[in-house]
N, C-alpha and C positions, 0 to 999 in steps of 0.2 A: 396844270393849275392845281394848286393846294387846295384841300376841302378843310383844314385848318393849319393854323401858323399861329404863335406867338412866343414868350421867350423861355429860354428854359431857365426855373426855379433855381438851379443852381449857379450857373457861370454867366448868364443873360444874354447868352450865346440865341439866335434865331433859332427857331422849330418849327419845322413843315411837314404837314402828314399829306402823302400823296391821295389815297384813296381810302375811302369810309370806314373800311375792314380796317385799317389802321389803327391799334387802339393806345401801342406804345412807343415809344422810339427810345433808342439811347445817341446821345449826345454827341456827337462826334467831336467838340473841344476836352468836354470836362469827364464821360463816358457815364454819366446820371443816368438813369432810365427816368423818363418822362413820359406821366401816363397822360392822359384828355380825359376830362369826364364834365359832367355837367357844371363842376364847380370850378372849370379851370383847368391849365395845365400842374401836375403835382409833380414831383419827386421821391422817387421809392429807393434811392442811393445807385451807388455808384456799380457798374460791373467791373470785372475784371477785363484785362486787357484779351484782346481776339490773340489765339495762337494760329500761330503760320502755317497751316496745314495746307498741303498740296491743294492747288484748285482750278477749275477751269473757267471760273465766271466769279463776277463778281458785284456787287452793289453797285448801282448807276449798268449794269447791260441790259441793252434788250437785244431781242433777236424772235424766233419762232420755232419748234417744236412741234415737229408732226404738221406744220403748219398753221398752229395756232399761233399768236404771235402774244409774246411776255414781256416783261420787266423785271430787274431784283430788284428788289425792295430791301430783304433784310434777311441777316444769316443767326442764326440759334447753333452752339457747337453742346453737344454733350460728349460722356465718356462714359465709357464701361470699367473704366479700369487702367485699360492697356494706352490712351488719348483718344485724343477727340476728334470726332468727325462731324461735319457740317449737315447742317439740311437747310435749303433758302425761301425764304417768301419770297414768294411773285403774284404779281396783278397779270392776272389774262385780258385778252383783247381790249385792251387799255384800259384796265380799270374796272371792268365787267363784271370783271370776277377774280377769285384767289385762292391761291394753294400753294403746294409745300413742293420742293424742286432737292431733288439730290442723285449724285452722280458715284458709280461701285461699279468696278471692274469691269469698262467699258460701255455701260449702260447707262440710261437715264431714266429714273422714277419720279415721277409726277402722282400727286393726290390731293385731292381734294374735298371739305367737309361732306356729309350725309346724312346730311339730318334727317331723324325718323327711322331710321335703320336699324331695329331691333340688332342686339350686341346681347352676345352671351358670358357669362360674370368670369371674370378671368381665372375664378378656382377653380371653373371646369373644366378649363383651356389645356389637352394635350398635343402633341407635336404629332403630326399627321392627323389630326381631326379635321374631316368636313364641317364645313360653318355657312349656314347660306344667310347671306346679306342681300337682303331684295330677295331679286329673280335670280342670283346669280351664285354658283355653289364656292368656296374658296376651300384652300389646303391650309393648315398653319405649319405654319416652314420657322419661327424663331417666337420663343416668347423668353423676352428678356426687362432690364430695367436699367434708363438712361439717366445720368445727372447731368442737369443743366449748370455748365464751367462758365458762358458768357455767349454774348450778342451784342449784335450791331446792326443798325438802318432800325425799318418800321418794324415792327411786332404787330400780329394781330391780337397780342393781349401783353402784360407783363412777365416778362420769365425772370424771377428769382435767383440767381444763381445758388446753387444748393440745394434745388428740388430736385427729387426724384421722381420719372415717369416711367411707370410701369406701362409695358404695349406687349402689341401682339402684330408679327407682320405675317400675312396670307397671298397664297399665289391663287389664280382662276385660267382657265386653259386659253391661249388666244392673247397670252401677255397681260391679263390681269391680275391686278396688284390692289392690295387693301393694307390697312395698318387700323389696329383697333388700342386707342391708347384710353391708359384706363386712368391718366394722371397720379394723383398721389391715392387713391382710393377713397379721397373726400368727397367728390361731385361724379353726377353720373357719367362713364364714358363715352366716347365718342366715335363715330366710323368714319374715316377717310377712305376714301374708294379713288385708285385711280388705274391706269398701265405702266406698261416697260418700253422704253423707247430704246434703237437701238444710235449708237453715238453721230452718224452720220444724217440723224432724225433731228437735230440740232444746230442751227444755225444762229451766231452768237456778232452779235456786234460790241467789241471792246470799250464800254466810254466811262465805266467804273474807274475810278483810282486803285492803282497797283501799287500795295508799300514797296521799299528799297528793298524789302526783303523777296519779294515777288517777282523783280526783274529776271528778266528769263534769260536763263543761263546753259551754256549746253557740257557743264558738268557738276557732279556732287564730289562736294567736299569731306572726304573720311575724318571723322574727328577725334579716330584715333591714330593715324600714319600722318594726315595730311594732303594724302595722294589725292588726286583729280581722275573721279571717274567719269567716261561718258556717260550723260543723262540718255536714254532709251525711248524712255516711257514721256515724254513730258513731264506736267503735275501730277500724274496719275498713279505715283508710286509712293509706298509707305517707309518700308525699311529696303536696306541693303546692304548684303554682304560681299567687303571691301575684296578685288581680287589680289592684293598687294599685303597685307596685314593679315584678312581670315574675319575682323570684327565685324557685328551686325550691327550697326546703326539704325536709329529713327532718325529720318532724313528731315522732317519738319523741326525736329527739336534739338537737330544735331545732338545725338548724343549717344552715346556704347551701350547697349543694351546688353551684348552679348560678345565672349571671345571665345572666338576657334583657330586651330591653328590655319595657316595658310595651306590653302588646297595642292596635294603633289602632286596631280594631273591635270591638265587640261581636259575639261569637259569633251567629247565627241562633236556635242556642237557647240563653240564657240559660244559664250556671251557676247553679243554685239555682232553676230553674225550675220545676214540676212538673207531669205530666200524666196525664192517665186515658185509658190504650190496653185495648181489649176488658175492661173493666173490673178493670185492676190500676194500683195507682196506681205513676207511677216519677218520682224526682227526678234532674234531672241536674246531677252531683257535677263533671265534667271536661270539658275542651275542648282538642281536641291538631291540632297541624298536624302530616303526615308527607309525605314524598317521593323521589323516585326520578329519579335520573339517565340522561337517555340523549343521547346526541352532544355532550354539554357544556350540554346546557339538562336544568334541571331541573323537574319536575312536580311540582305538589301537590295534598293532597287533605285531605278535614277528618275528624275523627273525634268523635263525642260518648263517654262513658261515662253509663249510667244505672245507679239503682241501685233495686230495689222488694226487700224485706225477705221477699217469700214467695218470689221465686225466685232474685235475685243479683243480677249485675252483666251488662249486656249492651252491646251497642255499636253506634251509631246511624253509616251514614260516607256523606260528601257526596263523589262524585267524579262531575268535568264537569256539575256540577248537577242529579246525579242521585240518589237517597237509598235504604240496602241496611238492613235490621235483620241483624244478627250475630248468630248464636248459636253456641255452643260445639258441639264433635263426638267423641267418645267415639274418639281414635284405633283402637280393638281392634275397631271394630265398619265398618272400613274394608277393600276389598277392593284390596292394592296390588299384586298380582302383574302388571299389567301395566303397574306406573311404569317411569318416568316420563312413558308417551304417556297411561295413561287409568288412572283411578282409580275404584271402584264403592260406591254405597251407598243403601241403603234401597230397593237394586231398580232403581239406575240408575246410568249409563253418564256420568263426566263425562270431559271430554279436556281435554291440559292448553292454554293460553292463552298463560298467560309466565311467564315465572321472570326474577327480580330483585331486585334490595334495597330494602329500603324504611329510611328514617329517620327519628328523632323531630324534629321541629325547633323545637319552641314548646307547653309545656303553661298549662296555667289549671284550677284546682280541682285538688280529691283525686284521687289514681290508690289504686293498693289493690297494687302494686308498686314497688321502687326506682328506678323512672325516673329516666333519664338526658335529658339533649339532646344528641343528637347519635349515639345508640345504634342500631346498624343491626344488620338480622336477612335470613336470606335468604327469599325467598317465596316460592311458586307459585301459581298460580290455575285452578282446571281447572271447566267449565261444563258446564251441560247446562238449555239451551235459556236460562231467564232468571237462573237456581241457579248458585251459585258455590259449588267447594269453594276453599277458603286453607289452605295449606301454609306454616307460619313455622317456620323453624328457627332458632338459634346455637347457641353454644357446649356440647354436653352435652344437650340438649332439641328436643324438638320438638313442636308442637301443630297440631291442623284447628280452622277454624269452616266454618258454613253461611250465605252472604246469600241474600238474596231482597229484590227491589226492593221499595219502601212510596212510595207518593204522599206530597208535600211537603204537600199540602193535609189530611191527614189529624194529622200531629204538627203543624200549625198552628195545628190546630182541638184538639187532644189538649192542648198547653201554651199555648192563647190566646196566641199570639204578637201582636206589634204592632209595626205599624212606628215609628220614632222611638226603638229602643235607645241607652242610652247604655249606657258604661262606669261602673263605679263609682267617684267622684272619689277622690282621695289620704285617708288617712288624716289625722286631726288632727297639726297640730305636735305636741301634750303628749302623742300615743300614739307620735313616733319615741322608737328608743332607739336605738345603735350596737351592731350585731352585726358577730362575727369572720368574714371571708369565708372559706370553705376552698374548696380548688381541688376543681374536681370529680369524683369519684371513679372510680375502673374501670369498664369499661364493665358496667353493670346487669344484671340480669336479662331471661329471654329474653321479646321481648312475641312478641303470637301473636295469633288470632284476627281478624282483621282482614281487609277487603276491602285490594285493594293494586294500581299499576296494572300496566299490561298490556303487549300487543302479543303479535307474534311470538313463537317462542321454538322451537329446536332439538328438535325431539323427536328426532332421527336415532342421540342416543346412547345407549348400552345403559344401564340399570340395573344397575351394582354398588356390592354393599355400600352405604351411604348417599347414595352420590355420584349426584346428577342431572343431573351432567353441569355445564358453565360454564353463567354468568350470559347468557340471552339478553337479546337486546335487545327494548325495549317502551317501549307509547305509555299514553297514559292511555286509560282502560275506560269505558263509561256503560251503565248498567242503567235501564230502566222496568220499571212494574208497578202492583201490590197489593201490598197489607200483608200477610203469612204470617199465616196463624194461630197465636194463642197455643199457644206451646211452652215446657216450661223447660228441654229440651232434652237431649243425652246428657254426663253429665260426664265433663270429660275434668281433666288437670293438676292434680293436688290439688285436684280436687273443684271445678275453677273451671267459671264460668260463663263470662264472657268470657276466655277466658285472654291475659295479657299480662305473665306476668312468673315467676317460676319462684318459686313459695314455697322449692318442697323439699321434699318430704315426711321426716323421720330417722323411724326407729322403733327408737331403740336397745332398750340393756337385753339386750344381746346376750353 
């Protein structure tokens, strides 16, 4: 039942606001934003149209989460730069109550307002600073700044298109999640506090409308060959690099981002391979080369993405022939007081190894971030005994994961591997078409979690404020072992599993 309805100012098209927090809608004939206020329903102009970003819900679902049961209501996309990503209004327990719903690298992030929450001014805000909200302490894992590109359904207030929203997102141990948005710095900030759900926490019933562009399809179209790749990942993927051409696509906006030649090996594991480790099945979606310079010679090393549906995306990495399982680390649940020499977790003592950069250099398949080639992040690596913690930072963010060595003979046998790989041939003549190349974009989003190489590295300088001091120098790394046991590990980065790339969390409505 509507708590108001009447027409909207512009097209005289009907207007219904579901629940009270409702304070704007845009128009679904004419795309007006129409706000409610004591004098009426008004007109604040028109947005722009919603862009087709992968997605797995939509306007009109409901379903439950954790068991809570929701609705969308209404989606806000902003951009850093690279395109936009969504974050959704929903009405909890019908109506009850409300908050901000967005999904990154397997995970699902819920938040909701906190009023009264002392908030500290965002020019004190460094990346790894403890911050307590209430009772409850957080880590800052990303303080970055979103523009709002457009929206659709309810809004709990007006979103402008062309505003910028300055935030802060924070982890708490136990899948705690905060976002401190500070808006344009005109009115006081606000705290959202919510958790990390993991994707199988999710239960979704389909009764939103899906545009023509939405119908689900089980391949993506290269927009520069033509070719038909399998889709892997679902909606859940960003770009991809074509196995038949070499180019990197954004796959929501169709379009070239980036050209590399075509890859002259087959990966060891297949793209679209699939395999049963401790009994969960994972496909692998990606295959990336990355590397690190030192004295003018460069090093490389390979990196798989998997993806398995009950717990996310994780990350498989070959360096000097040697093989690590990745999993994500829950920054807030990290003991850094004695960075940059040693870093502590789960009751142990890791020291650091090296600090260095590492690069993207050649991707193949779906990633689930804006991938670039050529995008470099800085990294650390600190051990303890055959454990690896990884420190990746850039611009505004920073993330951990955890390796531990796995026998080659084991994902051998996991995805029936065989020798005699090939490549997969060119696509048919009758499937090229001519696509527009665009030059490749800012440099992306931050990747993370990854093993990365090594060597020496200064520990001699102090820890201030973020800085760990200059880039040592280092060689490439080799790990043996065993496989870890099945974990899905602590979430870190909007809810990611492997993190590699900065969704963003926004939690407007501020």
């Amino acid at each position: 039942m509507a708590v108001a309805q009447g027409t909207c100012p512009s097209c005289g098209a009907p207007i219904e606001f579901s629940v009270g927090a409702s304070i704007a809608k845009v128009c679904p004939f004419c795309n007006a934003t129409v706000v409610r206020s004591d004098r009426g329903l008004e007109n604040l102009g028109k947005v722009a149209a919603i862009a087709n970003t992968p997605s797995l819900i939509a306007i009109g679902d409901i379903g439950t989460l954790g068991g809570r049961a929701f609705e969308v209501l209404g989606r806000v996309q902003l951009d850093h730069g690279q395109g936009p990503w969504d974050e959704y209004y929903v009405s909890f327990d019908h109506g009850a109550a409300w908050g901000w719903l967005a999904y990154a690298q397997g995970q699902w992030i819920v938040s909701s307002e906190a009023p009264g929450v002392p908030i500290p001014a965002r020019a004190s805000l460094e990346l790894e600073q403890d911050v307590a909200l209430g009772a409850e302490r957080y880590r800052v894992a990303e303080i970055k700044t979103g523009t709002i590109t457009s929206a659709e359904g309810e809004l709990p207030e007006a979103f402008p298109p062309g505003f910028r929203r300055q935030y802060a997102d924070l982890f708490a141990p136990q899948n705690g999640f905060a976002t401190l948005d500070y808006g344009d710095g005109s009115a006081a900030p606000t705290a959202f506090i919510g958790r990390v759900f993991s994707e199988p926490d999710m239960v979704v019933t389909q009764l939103g409308e899906r545009s023509s562009q939405k119908v689900q399809t089980k391949d993506i179209r290269c927009p520069a060959c033509g070719g038909d790749i399998p889709k892997l990942a679902g909606e859940r993927s960003q770009r991809i690099g074509c196995p038949y051409c070499g180019a990197v696509s954004d796959i929501a906006l169709q379009q070239v981002v980036a050209q590399q030649e075509r890859a002259m090996r087959a990966p060891e594991i297949p793209v679209g391979s699939r395999g049963n480790i401790e009994g969960v099945e994972w496909v692998c979606i990606a295959y990336m080369r990355r590397s690190t310079e030192f004295d003018g010679e460069r090093f490389t090393w390979e990196e798989y993405l998997l993806f398995s549906q009950p717990i996310g995306f994780r990350w498989l990495v070959k360096d000097e022939g040697q093989w690590s399982w990745v999993t994500p680390v829950n920054g807030s649940e990290l003991d850094l007081s004695a960075m940059p020499r040693r870093v502590r977790w789960g009751g142990k003592a890791f020291s650091v190894r090296n600090q260095n950069s590492a690069r993207v250099d050649y991707v193949l398949g779906e990633v689930y971030w804006k991938c670039e080639v050529g995008e470099t992040t800085g990294v650390m690596d600190f051990i303890h005994g055959r454990d690896v913690l990884s420190r990746e930072a850039g611009p505004g963010e920073v993330r951990w994961s955890h390796s531990a060595p796995v026998p080659w003979a084991l994902l051998k046998n996991a995805f029936g591997i065989h020798t005699g790989r090939t490549l997969p041939p060119p696509p048919p003549r009758s499937g090229l078409r001519i696509a527009t190349l665009l030059g490749t974009l800012t440099l992306g989003v931050l990747l993370s979690c990854s093993l990365v190489t090594c060597g020496g590295c200064n520990t001699d300088r102090p820890y201030v404020g973020n800085s760990y001091g200059e880039v040592a120098r280092s060689y490439p790394r080799s790990y043996s072992g065993v496989f870890p046991s099945r974990s899905t590990g602590s979430s870190s980065s909007s809810g990611s599993s492997s993190y590699r790339g900065g969704s963003s969390s926004y939690s407007g409505g501020k």
